[in-house]
C-alpha positions in Angstrom: 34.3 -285.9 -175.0 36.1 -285.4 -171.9 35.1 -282.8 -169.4 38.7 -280.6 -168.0 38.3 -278.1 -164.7 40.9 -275.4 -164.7 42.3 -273.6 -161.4 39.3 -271.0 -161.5 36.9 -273.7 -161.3 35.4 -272.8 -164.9 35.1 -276.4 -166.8 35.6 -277.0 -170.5 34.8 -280.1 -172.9 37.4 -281.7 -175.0 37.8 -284.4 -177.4 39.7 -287.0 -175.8 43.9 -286.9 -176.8 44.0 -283.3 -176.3 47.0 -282.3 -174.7 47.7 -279.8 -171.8 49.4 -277.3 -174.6 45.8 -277.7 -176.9 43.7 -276.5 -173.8 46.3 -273.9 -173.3 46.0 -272.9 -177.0 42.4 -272.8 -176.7 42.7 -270.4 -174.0 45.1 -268.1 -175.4 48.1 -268.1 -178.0 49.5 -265.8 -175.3 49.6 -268.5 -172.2 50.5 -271.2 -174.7 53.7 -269.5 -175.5 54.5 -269.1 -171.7 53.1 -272.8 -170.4 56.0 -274.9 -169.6 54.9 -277.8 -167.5 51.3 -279.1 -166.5 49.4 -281.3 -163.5 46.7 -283.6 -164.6 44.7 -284.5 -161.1 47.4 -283.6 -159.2 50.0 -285.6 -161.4 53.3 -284.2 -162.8 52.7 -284.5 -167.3 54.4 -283.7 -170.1 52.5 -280.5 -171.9 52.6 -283.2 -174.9 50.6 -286.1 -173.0 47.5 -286.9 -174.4 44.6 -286.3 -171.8 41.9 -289.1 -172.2 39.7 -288.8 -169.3 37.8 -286.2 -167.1 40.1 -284.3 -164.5 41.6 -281.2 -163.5 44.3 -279.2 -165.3 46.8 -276.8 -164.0 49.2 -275.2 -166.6 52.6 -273.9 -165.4 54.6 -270.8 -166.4 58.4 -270.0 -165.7 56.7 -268.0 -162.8 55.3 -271.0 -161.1 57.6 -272.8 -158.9 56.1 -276.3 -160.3 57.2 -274.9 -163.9 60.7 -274.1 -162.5 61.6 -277.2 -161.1 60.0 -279.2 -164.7 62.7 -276.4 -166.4 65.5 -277.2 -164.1 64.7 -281.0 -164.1 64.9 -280.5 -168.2 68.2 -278.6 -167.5 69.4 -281.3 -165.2 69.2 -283.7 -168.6 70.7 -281.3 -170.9 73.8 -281.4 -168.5 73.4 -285.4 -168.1 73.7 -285.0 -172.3 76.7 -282.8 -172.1 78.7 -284.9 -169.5 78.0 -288.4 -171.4 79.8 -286.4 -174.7 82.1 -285.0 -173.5 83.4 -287.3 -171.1 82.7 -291.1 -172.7 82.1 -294.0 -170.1 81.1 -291.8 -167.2 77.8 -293.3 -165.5 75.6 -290.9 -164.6 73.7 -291.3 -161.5 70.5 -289.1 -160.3 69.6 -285.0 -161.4 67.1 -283.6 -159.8 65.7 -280.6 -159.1 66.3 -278.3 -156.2 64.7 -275.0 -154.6 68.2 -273.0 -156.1 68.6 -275.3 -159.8 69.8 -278.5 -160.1 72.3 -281.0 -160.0 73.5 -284.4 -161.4 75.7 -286.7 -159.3 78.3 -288.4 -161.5 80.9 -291.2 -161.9 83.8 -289.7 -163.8 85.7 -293.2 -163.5 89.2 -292.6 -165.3 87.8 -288.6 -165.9 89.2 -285.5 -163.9 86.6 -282.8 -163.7 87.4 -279.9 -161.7 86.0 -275.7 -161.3 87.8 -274.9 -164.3 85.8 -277.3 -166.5 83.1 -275.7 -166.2 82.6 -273.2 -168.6 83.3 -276.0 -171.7 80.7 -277.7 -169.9 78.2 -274.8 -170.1 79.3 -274.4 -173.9 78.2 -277.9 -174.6 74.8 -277.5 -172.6 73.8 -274.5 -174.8 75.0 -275.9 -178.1 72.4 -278.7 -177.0 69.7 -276.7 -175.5 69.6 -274.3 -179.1 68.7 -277.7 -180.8 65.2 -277.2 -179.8 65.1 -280.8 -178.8 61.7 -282.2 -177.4 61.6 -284.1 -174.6 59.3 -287.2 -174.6 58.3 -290.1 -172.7 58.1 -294.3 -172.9 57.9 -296.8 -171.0 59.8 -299.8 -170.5 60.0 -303.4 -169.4 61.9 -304.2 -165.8 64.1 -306.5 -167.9 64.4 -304.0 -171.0 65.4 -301.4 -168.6 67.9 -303.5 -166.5 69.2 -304.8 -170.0 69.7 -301.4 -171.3 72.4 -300.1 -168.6 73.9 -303.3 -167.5 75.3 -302.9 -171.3 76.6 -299.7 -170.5 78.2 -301.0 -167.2 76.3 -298.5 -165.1 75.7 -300.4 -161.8 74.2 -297.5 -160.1 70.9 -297.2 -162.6 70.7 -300.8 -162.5 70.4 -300.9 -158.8 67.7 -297.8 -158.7 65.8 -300.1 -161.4 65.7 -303.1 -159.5 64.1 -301.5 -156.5 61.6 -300.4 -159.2 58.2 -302.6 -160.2 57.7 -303.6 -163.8 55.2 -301.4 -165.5 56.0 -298.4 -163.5 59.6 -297.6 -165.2 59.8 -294.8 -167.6 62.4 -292.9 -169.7 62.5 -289.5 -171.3 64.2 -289.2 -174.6 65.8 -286.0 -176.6 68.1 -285.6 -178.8 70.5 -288.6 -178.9 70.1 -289.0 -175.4 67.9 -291.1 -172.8 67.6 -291.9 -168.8 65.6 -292.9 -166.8 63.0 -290.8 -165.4 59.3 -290.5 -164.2 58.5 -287.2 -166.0 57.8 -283.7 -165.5 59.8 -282.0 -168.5 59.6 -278.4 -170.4 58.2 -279.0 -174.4 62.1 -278.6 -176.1 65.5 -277.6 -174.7 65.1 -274.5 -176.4 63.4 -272.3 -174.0 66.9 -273.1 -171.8 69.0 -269.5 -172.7 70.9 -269.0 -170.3 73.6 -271.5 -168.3 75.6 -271.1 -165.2 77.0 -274.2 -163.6 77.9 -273.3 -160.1 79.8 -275.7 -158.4 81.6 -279.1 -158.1 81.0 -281.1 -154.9 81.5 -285.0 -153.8 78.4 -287.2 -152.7 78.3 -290.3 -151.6 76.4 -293.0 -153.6 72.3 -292.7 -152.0 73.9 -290.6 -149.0 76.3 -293.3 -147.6 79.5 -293.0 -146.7 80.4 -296.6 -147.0 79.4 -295.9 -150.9 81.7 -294.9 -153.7 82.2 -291.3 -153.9 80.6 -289.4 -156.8 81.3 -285.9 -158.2 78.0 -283.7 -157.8 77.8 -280.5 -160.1 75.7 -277.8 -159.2 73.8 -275.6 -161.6 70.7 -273.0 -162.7 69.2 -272.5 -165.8 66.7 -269.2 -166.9 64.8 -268.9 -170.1 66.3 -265.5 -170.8 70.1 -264.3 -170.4 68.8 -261.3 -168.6 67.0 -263.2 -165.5 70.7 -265.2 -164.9 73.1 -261.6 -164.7 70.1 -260.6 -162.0 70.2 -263.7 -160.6 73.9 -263.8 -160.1 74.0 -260.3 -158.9 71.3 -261.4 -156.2 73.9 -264.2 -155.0 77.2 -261.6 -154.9 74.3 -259.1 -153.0 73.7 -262.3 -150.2 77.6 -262.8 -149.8 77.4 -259.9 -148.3 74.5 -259.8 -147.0 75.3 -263.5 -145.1 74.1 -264.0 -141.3 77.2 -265.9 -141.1 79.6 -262.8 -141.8 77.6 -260.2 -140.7 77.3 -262.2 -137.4 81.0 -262.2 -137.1 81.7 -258.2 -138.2 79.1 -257.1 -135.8 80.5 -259.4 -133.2 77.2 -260.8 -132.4 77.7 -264.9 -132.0 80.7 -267.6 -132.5 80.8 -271.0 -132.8 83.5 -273.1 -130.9 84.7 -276.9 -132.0 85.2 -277.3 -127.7 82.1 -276.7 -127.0 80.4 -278.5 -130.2 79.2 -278.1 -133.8 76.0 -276.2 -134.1 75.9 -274.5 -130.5 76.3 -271.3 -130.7 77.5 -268.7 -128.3 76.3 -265.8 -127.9 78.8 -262.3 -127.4 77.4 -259.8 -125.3 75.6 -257.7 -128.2 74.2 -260.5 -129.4 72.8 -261.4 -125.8 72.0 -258.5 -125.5 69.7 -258.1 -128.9 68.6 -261.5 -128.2 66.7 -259.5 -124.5 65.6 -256.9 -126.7 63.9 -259.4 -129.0 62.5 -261.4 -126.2 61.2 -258.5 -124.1 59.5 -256.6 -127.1 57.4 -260.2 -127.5 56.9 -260.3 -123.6 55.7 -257.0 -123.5 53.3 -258.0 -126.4 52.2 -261.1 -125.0 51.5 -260.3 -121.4 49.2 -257.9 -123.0 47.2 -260.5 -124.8 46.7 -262.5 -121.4 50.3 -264.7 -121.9 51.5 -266.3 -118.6 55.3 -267.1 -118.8 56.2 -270.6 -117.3 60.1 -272.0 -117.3 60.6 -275.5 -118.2 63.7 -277.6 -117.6 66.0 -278.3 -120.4 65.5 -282.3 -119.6 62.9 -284.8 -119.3 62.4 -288.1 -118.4 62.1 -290.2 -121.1 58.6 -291.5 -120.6 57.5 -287.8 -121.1 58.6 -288.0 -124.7 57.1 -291.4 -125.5 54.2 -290.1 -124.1 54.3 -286.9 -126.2 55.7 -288.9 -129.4 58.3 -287.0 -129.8 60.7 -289.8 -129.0 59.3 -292.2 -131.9 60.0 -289.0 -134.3 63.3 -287.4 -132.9 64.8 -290.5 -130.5 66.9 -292.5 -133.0 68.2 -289.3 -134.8 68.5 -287.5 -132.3 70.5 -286.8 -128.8 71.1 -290.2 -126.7 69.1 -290.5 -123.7 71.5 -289.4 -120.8 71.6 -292.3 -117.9 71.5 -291.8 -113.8 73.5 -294.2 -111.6 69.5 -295.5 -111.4 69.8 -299.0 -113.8 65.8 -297.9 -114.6 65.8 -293.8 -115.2 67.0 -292.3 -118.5 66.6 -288.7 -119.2 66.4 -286.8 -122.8 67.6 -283.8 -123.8 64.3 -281.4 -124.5 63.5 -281.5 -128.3 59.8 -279.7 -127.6 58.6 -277.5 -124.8 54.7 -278.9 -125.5 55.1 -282.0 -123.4 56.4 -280.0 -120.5 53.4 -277.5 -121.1 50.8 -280.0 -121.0 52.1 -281.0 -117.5 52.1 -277.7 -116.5 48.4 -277.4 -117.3 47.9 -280.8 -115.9 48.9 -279.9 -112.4 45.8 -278.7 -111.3 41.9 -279.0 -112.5 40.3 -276.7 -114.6 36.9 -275.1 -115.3 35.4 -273.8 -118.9 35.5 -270.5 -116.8 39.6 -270.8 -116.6 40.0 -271.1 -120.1 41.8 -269.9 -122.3 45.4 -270.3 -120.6 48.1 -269.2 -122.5 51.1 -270.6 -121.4 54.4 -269.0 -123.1 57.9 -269.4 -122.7 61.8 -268.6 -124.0 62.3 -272.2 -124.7 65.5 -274.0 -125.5 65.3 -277.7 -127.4 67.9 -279.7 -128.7 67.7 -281.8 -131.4 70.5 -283.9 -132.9 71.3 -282.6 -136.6 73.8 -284.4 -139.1 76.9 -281.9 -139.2 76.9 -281.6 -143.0 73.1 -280.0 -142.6 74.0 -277.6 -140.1 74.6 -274.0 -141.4 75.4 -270.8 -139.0 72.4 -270.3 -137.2 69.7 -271.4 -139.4 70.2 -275.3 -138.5 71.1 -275.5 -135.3 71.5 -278.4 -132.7 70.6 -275.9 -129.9 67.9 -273.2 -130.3 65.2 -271.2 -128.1 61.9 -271.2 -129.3 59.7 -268.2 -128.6 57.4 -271.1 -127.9 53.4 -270.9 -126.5 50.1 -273.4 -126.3 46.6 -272.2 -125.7 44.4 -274.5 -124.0 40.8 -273.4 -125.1 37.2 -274.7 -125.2 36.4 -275.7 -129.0 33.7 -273.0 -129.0 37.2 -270.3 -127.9 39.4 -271.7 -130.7 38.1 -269.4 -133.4 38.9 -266.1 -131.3 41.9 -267.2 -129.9 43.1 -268.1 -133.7 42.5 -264.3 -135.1 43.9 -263.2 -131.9 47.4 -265.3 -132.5 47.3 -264.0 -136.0 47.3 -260.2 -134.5 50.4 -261.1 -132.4 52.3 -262.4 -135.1 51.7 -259.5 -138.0 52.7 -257.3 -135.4 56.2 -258.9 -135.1 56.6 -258.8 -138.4 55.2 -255.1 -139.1 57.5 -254.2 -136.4 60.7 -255.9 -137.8 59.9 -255.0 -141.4 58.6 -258.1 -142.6 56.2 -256.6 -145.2 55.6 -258.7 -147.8 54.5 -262.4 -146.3 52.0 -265.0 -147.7 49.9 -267.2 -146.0 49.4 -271.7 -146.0 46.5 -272.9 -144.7 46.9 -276.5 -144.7 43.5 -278.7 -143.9 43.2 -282.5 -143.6 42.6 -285.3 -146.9 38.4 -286.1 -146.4 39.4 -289.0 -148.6 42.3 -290.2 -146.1 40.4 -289.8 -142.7 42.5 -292.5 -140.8 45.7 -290.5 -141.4 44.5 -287.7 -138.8 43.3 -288.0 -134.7 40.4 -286.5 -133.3 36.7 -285.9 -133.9 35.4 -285.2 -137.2 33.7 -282.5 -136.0 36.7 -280.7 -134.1 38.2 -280.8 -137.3 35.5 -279.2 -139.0 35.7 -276.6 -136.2 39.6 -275.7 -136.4 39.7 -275.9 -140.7 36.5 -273.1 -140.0 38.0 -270.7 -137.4 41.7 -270.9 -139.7 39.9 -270.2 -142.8 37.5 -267.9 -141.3 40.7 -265.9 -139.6 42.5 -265.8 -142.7 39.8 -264.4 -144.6 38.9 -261.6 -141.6 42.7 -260.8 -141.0 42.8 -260.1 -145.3 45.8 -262.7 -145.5 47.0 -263.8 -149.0 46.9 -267.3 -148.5 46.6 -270.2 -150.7 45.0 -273.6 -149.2 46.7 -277.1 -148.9 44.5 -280.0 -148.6 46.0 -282.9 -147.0 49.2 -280.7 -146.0 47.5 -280.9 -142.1 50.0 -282.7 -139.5 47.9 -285.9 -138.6 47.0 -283.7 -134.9 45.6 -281.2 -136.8 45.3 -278.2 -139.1 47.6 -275.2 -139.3 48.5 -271.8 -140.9 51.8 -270.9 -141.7 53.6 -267.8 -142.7 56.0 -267.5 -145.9 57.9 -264.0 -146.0 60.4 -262.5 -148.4 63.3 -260.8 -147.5 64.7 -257.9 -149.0 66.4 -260.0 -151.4 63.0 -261.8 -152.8 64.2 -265.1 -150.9 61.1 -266.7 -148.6 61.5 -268.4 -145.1 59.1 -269.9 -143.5 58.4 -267.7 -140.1 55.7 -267.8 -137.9 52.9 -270.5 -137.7 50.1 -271.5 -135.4 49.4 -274.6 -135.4 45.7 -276.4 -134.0 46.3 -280.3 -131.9 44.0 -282.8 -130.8 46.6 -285.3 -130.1 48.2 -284.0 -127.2 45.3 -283.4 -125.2 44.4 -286.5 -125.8 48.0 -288.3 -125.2 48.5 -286.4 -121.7 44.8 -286.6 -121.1 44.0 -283.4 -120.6 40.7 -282.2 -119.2 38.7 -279.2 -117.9 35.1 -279.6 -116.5 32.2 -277.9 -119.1 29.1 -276.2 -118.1 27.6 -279.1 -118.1 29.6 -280.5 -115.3 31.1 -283.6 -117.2 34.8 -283.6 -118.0 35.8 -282.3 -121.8 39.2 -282.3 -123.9 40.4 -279.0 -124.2 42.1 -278.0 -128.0 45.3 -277.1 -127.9 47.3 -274.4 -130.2 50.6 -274.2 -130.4 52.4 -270.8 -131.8 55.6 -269.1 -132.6 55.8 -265.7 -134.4 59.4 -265.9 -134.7 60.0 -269.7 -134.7 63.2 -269.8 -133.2 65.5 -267.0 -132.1 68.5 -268.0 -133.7 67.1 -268.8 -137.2 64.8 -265.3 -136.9 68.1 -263.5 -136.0 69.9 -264.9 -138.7 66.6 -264.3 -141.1 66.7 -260.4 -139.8 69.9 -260.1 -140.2 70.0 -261.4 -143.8 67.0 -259.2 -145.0 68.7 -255.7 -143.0 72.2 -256.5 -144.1 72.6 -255.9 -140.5 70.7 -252.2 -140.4 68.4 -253.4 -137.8 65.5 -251.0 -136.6 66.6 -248.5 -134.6 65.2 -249.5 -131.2 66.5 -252.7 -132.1 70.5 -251.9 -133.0 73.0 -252.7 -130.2 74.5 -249.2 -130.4 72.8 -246.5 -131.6 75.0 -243.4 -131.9 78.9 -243.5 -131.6 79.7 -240.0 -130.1 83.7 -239.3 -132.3 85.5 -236.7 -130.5 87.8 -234.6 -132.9 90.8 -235.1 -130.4 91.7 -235.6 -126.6 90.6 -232.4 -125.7 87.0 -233.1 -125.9 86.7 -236.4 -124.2 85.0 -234.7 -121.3 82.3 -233.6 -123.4 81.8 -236.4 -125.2 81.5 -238.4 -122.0 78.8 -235.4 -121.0 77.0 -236.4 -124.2 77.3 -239.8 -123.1 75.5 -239.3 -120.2 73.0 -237.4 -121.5 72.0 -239.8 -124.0 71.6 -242.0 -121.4 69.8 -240.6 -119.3 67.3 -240.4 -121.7 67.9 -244.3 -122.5 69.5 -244.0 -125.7 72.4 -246.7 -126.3 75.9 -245.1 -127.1 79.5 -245.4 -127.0 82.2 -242.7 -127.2 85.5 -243.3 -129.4 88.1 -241.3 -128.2 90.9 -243.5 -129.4 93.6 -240.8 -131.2 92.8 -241.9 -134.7 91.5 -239.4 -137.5 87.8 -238.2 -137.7 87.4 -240.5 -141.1 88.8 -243.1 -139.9 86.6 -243.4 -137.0 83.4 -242.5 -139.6 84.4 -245.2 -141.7 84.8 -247.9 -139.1 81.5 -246.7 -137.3 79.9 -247.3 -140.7 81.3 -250.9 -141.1 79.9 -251.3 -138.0 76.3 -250.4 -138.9 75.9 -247.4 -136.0 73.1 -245.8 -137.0 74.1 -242.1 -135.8 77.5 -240.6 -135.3 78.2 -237.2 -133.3 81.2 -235.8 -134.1 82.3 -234.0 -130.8 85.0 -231.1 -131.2 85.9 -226.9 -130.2 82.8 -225.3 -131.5 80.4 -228.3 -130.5 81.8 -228.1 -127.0 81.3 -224.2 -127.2 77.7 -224.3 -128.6 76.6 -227.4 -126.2 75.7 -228.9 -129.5 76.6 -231.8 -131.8 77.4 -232.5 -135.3 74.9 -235.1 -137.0 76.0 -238.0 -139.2 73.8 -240.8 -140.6 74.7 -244.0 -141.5 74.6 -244.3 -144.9 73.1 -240.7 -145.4 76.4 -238.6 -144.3 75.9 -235.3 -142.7 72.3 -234.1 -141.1 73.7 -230.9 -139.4 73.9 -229.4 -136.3 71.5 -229.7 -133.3 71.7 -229.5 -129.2 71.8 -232.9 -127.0 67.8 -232.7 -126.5 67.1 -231.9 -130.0 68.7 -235.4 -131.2 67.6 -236.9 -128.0 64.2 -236.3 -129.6 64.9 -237.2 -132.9 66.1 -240.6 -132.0 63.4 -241.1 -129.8 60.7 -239.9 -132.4 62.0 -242.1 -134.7 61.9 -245.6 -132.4 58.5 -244.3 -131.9 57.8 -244.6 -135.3 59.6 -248.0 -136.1 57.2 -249.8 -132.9 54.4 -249.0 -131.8 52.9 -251.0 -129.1 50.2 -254.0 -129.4 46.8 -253.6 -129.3 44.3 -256.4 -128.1 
C-alpha cells in the first residue's frame, strides 16, 4: 500500500500502480471527468502514470493554469502531427507552451507556409484531435534516440539530444506520431474542441541570429467551441483597449528612433497625469512617515558591485560610461537601493531613529533586447515609485502590515478590485541558497504570513520562491479584461544591509544590522500607466483624467461665456478646456467622446441667459440642466467619492 496526500492535507491509502485518474475516480466521477493533468511531489505526470510510492498528488482541471499549459503542450503536438502530414520532410523543432497557447518552431525546407494556410492547418488539427488519441510516454536510449532522427535528417532534435544524458530522454506517442518530450500531457486529443492558430512568425534556431531561420506558428486551443468565440472577442476588446493606441489618441507619450528604442517621451498630458500619480502617492506616503530623498541617475561602478547589481544586470545591460580618468567608470542606475543604503549610511543611527523610510520618484535604466521591448510595459527607461525601510527586526512586522495599507489603498483608489496575493518563503531543505540568520528569516516569513492573514488577503504560499536576500509578498491583479499583472510587492533583504554594512546602535549599546524592505505599490510608472490604461480603456477616474469637462459653445456668440465658465471651473480647481472652433455641436460631442472627457457643457442663447449649463456625460449622453456651482459640486462630490485620503 502506498500512502497519497492531496492539497487539503487529508491522506489516502492506495495499492501501488494506481494512477492519478484512479485517486481522482475514487474521489468523485465528477472531478475525474474534469482532471486533465496531475503533479506527483511536485513533478509534472501523465494522469495515466502508475504511482508506486508515498507522495503528494495534485490533480489539474482546465481551470488550473498547470492543467492549461499540459492542454496546450498536448495541442502543441497535435499541430507538430498536422504539420509533419501535411507538409512531408519538414523537421520540426521545439512546441511549448506559453502563458497565451502555444507554438511550434518549424523547418519548412522546400515548403511555403504563409497566414492563409492556416485554416487547412486547423482542419487537420481537429480531424486529429476527434480521434480521441491517448497520449503516452517511453523512454529511450541516447543512441536509440539520436538514431531515430538522424534517419529522418532532422539535425535540430539530434543536437537537443546530444546535450541530453542517457536515461533521462523521453518521448510521447499518439496516434501515428512521436517526439521528443519530457511529459506533462492531457489523457487523449479529444478533450481539444476548439482550434485557432493565430499567427506565423520567424525564429531563429535556440534564439540566435547566426542560426537558420525557422517559421514559428502561434496558436490556442479550448476544450469547448464556446470558451475560443469569448476568447477571441476578449482579444478584438484589448485592440482597442491597447496602451499603445490609447496612448497615442489621448496624446499622452511617443516614442522617437533619435532619441532611442524604449525611451519614451512624455507629451504634456501625460506629464502631467504622471504629477498627478506621483503626488496622490506623496501625499499618501508623507502621511505614513515617508521622507523623499533624490538620487542621481549614475553611479560609480564600485557601488553596483558592491550592491550586486552589476554581476546580475552588467553584461546585459548599459556599458559603463568612461571619464577622461584611465581608473573611474560610471553605470547608468539600474536600482535606486544602492544609492539608498548610502543615504542611510551617511550618518549613525540609534534603535530610537528607526524606522526610516526613505522614498523616491526613481529613474533606472536597464539595457533590454529590442525585440522584448513593447510600448511602455518593457522599457529601457523607467521611474520607479521606489522606497526601503530600515527597521529593527522586532519593527519589521508592523512596518510590513503598514506597507500592505499603502498599497491596497492605491489600488482601491485606481480601481484595482480584484487582486491576489504570493507570499513566497525560503526552501528549509536548500538553506545555502539564502543569506542571513536563520532566525531573521523565521522573523520576516512570520510578520508576511502574519500580515497577510490580518490584512484578509487571498494569497496562496510559495516555498522556495524567496529571492536568496529574503522573503516577499507580491500582488497579482486582473484587469477589467480578466488579464493579471503583477503590481505591487514588498519585498524583506538581509543582503544589503549586510553588503553596505549597515548598522544602528541597540539598547544594548552594541552595533546591530538593521532589516531592510524594499516596496513599490505601483512598480513602475510607465508600466502601471500602461496597466491603467489597459484596464479603463482610457476612462481614468475622474480626479485622475487630464481634462475633465470640455465646455462646447453652440457658436461664436458665446465664447465669452464659455470662457466665464472656464474660469469658474477653475477657480474651483476643476480641469477644463473650451472648444469654440466653428464646427457643429455633434461634431464637437463626438470628438470630445473619442477623447474620453468625462463631462461636456454645451454653452449657447438660453444657457448664457439662465447662467446655466447643459450636462453631457461621457458615455451616458444628456444629464440636464444645472448652474456653474451646482456642477462645480457634482464634479467635486464625485472625486470625493473616487479617493479618499489615507489613513495610518
Amino acid at each position: 500500500m502506498i500512502r497519497i496526500t492531496l492539497p487539503d492535507g487529508s491522506v489516502k491509502e492506495f495499492e501501488a500502480g494506481i494512477t492519478a485518474m484512479d485517486v481522482a475516480k475514487s474521489i468523485s466521477e465528477g472531478l475525474a471527468r474534469n482532471v486533465i493533468s496531475a503533479s506527483f511531489n511536485k513533478e509534472t505526470l501523465e494522469t495515466s502514470t502508475p504511482l508506486t510510492e508515498d507522495g503528494s498528488l495534485v490533480l489539474y482541471t482546465w481551470r488550473d493554469d498547470e492543467g492549461k499549459k499540459a492542454f496546450w503542450h498536448s495541442s502543441a503536438h497535435i499541430l507538430a502531427q498536422a504539420l509533419e502530414e501535411l507538409y512531408p520532410g519538414a523537421k520540426l523543432t521545439i512546441g511549448p507552451a506559453i502563458d497565451t497557447g502555444f507554438y511550434y518552431d518549424v523547418d519548412f525546407g522546400e515548403h511555403t507556409v504563409s497566414e492563409k494556410d492556416l485554416p487547412i492547418i486547423e482542419k487537420k488539427m481537429l480531424e486529429i484531435a476527434r480521434g480521441k488519441h491517448e497520449f503516452s510516454m517511453r523512454e529511450s536510449s541516447k543512441a536509440d534516440a539520436l538514431d531515430y532522427y538522424k534517419k529522418q535528417h532532422n539535425e535540430y532534435k539530434v543536437e537537443l539530444i546530444e546535450n541530453l544524458e542517457d536515461g533521462t530522454i523521453t518521448f510521447c506517442d499518439h496516434d501515428t506520431f512521436t517526439d521528443l518530450c519530457r511529459g506533462g500531457h492531457i489523457p487523449n486529443t479529444g478533450i481539444v474542441k476548439a482550434v485557432k492558430l493565430m499567427s506565423i512568425a520567424g525564429a531563429y534556431w535556440r534564439g540566435d541570429e547566426n542560426n537558420t531561420q525557422l517559421t514559428r506558428i502561434y496558436g490556442v486551443t479550448f476544450p469547448k467551441q464556446k470558451e475560443l468565440k469569448e476568447y477571441l472577442a476578449l482579444l478584438e476588446e484589448a485592440k482597442k483597449r491597447d496602451h499603445r493606441k490609447l496612448g497615442k489618441e489621448l496624446e499622452l507619450f511617443t516614442f522617437s528612433q533619435k532619441v532611442g528604442q524604449g525611451l519614451p517621451l512624455w507629451l504634456p498630458k501625460g506629464a502631467a497625469l504622471r504629477e498627478r500619480l506621483e503626488n496622490f502617492l506623496k501625499k499618501a506616503q508623507k502621511k505614513a512617515g515617508y521622507e523623499m530623498v533624490v538620487s542621481p541617475h549614475i553611479g560609480q561602478k564600485e557601488l553596483y558591485v558592491t550592491s550586486g547589481h552589476y554581476a546580475k544586470y552588467g553584461e546585459d545591460s548599459f556599458q559603463p560610461i568612461k571619464t577622461p580618468n584611465d581608473d573611474e567608470e560610471f553605470l547608468l542606475k539600474p536600482m535606486n537601493c544602492p544609492h539608498h543604503c548610502e543615504i542611510y549610511n551617511s550618518k549613525p543611527w540609534s534603535y530610537k531613529d528607526l524606522p526610516k523610510r526613505f522614498a523616491e520618484f526613481g529613474t533606472v535604466y536597464r539595457y533590454e533586447q529590442s525585440g522584448e521591448l513593447h510600448g511602455l510595459t518593457r522599457v529601457r527607461g523607467f521611474t520607479q515609485d521606489d522606497a526601503h525601510i530600515f527597521c529593527t527586526p522586532d519593527q519589521l512586522d508592523d512596518e510590513f502590515k503598514k506597507v500592505i495599507d499603502l498599497v491596497l489603498y492605491v489600488f482601491g483608489s485606481l480601481g484595482f478590485e480584484n487582486f491576489t496575493a504570493q507570499v513566497s518563503l525560503r526552501d528549509p531543505e536548500k538553506p545555502e541558497k539564502y543569506i542571513g540568520a536563520l532566525e531573521n528569516w523565521e522573523k520576516a516569513e512570520n510578520a508576511i504570513l502574519n500580515a497577510a492573514k490580518e490584512k484578509g488577503l487571498d494569497y496562496k504560499v510559495e516555498t522556495g520562491e524567496a529571492a536568496f536576500y529574503g522573503p516577499k509578498l507580491d500582488f497579482m491583479v486582473k484587469d477589467a479584461l480578466g488579464r493579471s499583472w503583477q503590481l505591487g510587492t514588498i519585498q524583506v533583504d538581509y543582503n544589503l544591509p549586510e553588503r553596505f554594512e549597515l548598522t544602528y546602535k541597540g539598547s544594548d549599546n552594541e552595533l546591530h544590522r538593521p532589516v531592510m524592505i524594499h516596496r513599490a505599490p505601483f512598480g513602475s510608472m510607465e508600466r502601471f500607466i500602461a496597466i491603467l490604461l489597459e484596464h479603463t480603456g482610457g476612462n481614468f477616474p475622474l480626479w485622475l483624467m487630464p481634462e475633465q469637462v470640455a465646455i462646447l459653445s453652440l457658436s461664436e456668440k458665446y465664447e465669452k461665456y464659455a470662457q466665464k465658465v472656464l474660469n469658474s471651473l477653475e477657480n474651483n480647481e476643476i480641469r477644463a478646456l473650451v472648444d469654440n472652433r466653428s464646427e457643429t455641436i455633434g461634431k464637437k460631442i463626438r470628438e470630445s467622446e473619442m477623447n474620453k472627457i468625462p463631462y461636456m457643457l454645451i454653452v449657447g442663447e438660453q444657457e448664457e441667459k439662465d447662467g446655466t449649463v447643459s450636462v453631457r456625460k461621457h458615455s451616458d449622453g444628456d444629464i440636464g440642466n444645472m448652474t456653474i456651482e451646482e456642477f462645480s459640486e457634482l464634479i467635486n462630490k464625485e472625486i470625493e467619492n473616487n479617493i479618499v485620503d489615507f489613513n495610518v
